[in-house]
N, C-alpha and C positions, 0 to 999 in steps of 0.2 A: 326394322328398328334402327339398324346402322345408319340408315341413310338420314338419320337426325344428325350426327356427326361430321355428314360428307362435307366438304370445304374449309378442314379448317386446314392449318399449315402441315406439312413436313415435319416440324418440331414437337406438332402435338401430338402428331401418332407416334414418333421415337420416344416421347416421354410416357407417353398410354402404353407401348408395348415393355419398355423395361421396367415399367415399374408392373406388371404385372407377373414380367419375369421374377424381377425383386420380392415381392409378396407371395410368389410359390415356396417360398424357404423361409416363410414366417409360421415355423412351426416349432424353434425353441420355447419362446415364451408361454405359449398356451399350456406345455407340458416342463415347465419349468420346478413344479413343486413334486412332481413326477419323479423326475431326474433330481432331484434333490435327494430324495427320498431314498431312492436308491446307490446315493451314495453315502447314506447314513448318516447325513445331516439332522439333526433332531429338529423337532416338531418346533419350538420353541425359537430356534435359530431362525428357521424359514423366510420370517418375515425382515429379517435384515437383511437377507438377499432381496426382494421381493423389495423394502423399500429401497435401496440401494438401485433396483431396477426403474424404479419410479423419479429417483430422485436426476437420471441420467435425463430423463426425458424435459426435466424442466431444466438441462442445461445445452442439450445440445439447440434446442430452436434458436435459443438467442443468440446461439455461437455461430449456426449456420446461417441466418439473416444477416448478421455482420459480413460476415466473411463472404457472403455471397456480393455484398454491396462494394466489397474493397478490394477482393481479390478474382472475382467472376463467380459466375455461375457453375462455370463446367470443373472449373478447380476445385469447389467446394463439393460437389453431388463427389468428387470423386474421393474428396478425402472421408465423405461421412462412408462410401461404400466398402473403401479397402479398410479403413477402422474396424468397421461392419465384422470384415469377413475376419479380422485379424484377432477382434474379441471373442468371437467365437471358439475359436481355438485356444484364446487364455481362458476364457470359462468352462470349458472342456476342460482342460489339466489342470486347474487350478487348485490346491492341494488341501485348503481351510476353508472356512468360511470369512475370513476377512480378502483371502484373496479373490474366492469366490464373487462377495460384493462388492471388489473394486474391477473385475472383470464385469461383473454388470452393470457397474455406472458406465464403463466404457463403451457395453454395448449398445443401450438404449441412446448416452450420446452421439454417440454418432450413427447410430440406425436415423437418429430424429432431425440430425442436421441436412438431409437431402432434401426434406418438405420443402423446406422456407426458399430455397437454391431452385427446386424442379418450379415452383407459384411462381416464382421472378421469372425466370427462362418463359414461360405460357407468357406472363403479362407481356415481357419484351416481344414476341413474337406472335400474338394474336392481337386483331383491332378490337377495340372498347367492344363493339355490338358484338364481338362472338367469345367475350370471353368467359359468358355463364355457360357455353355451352362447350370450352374448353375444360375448363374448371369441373363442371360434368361427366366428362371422359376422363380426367384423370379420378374422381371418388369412384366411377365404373370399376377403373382400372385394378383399385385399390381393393375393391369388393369383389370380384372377379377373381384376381390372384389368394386370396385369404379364403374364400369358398371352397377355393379349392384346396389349397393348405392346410384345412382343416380336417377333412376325411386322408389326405396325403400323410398328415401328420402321425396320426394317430396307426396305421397302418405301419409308416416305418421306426414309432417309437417301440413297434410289438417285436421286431426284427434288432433293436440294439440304439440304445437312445443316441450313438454316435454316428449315425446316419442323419437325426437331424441336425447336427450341428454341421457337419459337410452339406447337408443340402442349404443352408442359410449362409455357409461361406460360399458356396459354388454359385448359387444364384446372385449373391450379393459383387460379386466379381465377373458372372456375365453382365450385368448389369453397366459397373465398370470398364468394360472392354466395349459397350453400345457407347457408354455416354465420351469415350475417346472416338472411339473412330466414326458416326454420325452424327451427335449433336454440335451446333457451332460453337466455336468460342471468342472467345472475349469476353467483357465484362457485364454487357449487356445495360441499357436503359443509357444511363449518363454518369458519370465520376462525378461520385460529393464534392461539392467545392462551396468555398467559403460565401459564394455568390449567391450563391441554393442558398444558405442559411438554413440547411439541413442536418449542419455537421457529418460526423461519423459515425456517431453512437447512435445510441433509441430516444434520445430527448426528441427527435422530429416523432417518434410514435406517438409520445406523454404529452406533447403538449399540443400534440391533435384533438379539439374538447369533441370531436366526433367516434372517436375511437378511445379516446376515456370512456364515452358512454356504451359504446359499440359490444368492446371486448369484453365487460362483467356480462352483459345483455348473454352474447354468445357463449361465455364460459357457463350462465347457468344452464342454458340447454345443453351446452357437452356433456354437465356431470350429472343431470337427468340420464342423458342416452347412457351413458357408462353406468347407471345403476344397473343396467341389463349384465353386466359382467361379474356384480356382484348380489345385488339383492333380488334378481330371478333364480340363481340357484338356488339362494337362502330359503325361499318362499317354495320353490319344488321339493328340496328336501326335507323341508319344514309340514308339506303335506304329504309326506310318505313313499314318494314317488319315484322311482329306479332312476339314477345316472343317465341311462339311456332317454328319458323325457328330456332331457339340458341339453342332448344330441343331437333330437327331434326340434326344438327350439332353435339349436342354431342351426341346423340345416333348412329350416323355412325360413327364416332372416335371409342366410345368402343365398336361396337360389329366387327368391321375391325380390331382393333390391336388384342382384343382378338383369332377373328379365323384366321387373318393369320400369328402371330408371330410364335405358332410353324411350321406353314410350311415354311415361312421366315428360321428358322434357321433349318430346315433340307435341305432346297436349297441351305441356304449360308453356312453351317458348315466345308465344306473342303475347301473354300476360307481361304486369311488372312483376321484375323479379322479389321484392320487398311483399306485397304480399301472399306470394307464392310462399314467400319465408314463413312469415304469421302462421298463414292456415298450413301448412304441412308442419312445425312446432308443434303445433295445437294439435294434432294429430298424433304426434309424438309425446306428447307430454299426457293423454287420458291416456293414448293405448297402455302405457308404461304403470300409469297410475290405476287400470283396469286391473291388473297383475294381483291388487289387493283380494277381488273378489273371484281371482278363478281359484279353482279346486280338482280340475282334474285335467289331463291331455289337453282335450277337446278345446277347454275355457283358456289354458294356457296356450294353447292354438292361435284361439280366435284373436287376444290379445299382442301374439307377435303379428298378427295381419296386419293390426289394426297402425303399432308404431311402426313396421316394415313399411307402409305404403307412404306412410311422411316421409322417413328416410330416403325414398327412394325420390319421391318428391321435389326435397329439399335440397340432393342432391352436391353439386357445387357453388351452390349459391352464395352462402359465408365466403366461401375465398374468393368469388368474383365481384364479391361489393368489396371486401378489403383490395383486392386489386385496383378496384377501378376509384379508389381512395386514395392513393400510393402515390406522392411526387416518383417521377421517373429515376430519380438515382438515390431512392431508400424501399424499391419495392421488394428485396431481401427483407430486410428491418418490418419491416410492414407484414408483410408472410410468418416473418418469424415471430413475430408478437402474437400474431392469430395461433400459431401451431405452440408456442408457448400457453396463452390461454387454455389450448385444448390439453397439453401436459399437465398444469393445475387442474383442471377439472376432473380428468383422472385420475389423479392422484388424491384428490379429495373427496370420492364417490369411492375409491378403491380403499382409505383410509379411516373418511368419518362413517361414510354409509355403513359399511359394517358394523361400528360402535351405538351409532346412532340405531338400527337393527334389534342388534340385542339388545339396549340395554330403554331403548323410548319405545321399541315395538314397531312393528313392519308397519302398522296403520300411519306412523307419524310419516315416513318416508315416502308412501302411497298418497299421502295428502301433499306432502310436500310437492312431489313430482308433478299433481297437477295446480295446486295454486301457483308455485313457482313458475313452471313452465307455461304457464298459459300467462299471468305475469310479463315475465322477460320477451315473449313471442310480441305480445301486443304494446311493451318496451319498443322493440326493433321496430314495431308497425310505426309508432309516434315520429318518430328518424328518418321516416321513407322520405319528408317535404325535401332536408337538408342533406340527405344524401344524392337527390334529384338534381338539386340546386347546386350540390359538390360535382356531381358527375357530369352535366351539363357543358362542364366551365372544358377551353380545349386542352386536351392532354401537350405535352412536351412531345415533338414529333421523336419519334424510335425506327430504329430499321423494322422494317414489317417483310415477312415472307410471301412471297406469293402462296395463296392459297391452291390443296391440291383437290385434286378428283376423288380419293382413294373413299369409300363409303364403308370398309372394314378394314 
């Protein structure tokens, strides 16, 4: 399975390994209302942390695409890591709940600002044809480390919930200490300049009419998949069904996408990648919307099978068409708009889903998930001519690394 990976740079395997290192200590936020709780936070309170946590996320992408485009690459993954490990410790002591919520916008900020930083660093240093299959290695990466941070998690939350907050600064500072001493530096791609007509801001994203249409396309299947985070619980507890069924759930999600994304993309690697997108959506969007009619284990089984194997499918595909979108000295900006859409979408499956839930009925959201998502999939399909005809055109030449041998 590895050997789908073999050849790509030096740079992709130092971003595949620390960020997997990084995602080993993504074990706050899942046990977040945990720890709340047990610092006698009231029930009521809860969610002003919780949006506060949400609300970091839709600022750090666009801060980290910036900064990524003006200040480099390796500057920026650094400052979102040490923020990282630094919030962690103010949300740890933090002594209210308002201090509490301004320690979580901090942290979700800058946990969110290394995306958009790590997608530019892969684009500058991988060629156009292998960048679906970098982009690939880094969602691995990302699922890999979080599979395992999930049974880790829950283990050292039983031992002292400040274990996980050390283990999310410790990892987020190993991390930190790779991305100093072997990723390159410099800025990477090319400095905005006035000549680009790109500027410095995100106006080169908005007044992309390909990524006007792109980014709603792709935000509606993010906040499809992120209804798994909130209206699969609803609907297991809603059928009677022990905690431990939502354990079983997510542990067949990660160890499915883990072992079959690379063989996913070694099966789909000589297709187009557009739609490989479509039909693994489409995938994702009934298995999601199946969820309406299961009722026991077994049927809430079959239905993570069913959106796991699009997931794994689909892969890094979304960041490798935004990449291969990307003037060379806005592909921060560009990353960051895509990882920004995906912070809306979460935040809007984590905020309306609920609502909509209780108060329209789990069937509305269950239809939703597939009209929408089948919808939006076949959206992306209509796009594949002009993103063909966009990616086609020759890139801006960039330092390129030799590629290595290494196959794990």
């Amino acid at each position: 399975m590895l050997s789908t990976f073999s050849g790509l740079p030096r740079t992709a395997w130092i971003i595949f390994a620390g960020t997997v290192i990084n995602r080993l200590g993504y074990v706050v936020t899942p046990f977040l209302v945990f720890y709340l709780g047990s610092r006698g936070v009231a029930t009521e309170q809860i969610p002003y942390v919780l949006g506060a946590l949400g609300a970091g996320n839709l600022i750090g992408p666009m801060a980290g695409g910036l900064l990524a485009d003006r200040m480099g690459r390796r500057p920026t993954m650094l400052i979102g890591l040490l923020g990282t490990a630094l919030s962690q410790g103010l949300l740890f002591a933090a002594p209210n709940v308002v201090t509490l919520a301004l320690a979580a916008v901090l942290l979700s900020a800058a946990g969110s600002m290394v995306g958009p930083a790590s997608g530019a660093l892969l684009t500058d240093t991988v060629n156009a044809d292998r960048r679906r299959t970098a982009f690939s290695l880094f969602h691995w990466a990302i699922n890999i480390g979080t599979a395992v941070a999930g049974a880790l998690g829950g283990f050292l939350a039983a031992h002292g919930y400040w274990l996980l907050f050390a283990l999310d600064a410790a990892t987020s500072l190993a991390y930190a200490l790779v991305v100093v001493t072997l990723l390159p530096g410099g800025r990477g791609g090319t400095a905005p300049t006035a000549d680009a007509g790109n500027g410095t801001g995100y106006g080169v994203v908005f007044r992309d009419p390909l990524m006007r249409a792109l980014l709603p396309l792709f935000g509606i299947a993010l906040m499809i998949y992120s209804l798994t985070e909130v209206a699969l619980p609803l609907a297991i507890r809603d059928q009677g069904l022990p905690t431990t069924t939502l354990g079983l759930m997510a542990t067949l999600n990660a160890v499915l996408v883990v072992v079959l994304q690379p063989v996913a993309m070694n099966v789909l690697a000589r297709l187009p990648q557009i739609p490989v997108y479509v039909g693994a959506s489409v995938l994702i969007a009934v298995g999601i919307a199946l969820t309406g009619v299961a009722h026991d284990t077994w049927t809430y089984a079959a239905t993570v099978v069913v959106w796991s194997v699009g997931e794994a499918a689909v892969g890094g595909v979304p960041g490798a068409v935004i990449a291969s979108l990307a003037p060379a000295d806005a592909r921060g900006r560009y990353q960051g708009s895509f990882q920004w859409t995906w912070g809306i979408a979460r935040f809007t499956a984590l905020a309306v889903g609920t609502g909509v839930y209780a108060t329209a009925g789990p069937a509305v959201v269950w239809w939703f998930s597939a009209v929408a998502g089948i919808a939006a999939a076949l959206g992306v399909g209509l796009l594949a001519p002009a993103i063909t005809r966009r990616t086609a055109l020759p890139e801006p030449l960039t330092p390129a690394e030799p590629a290595t041998a290494v196959a794990a």
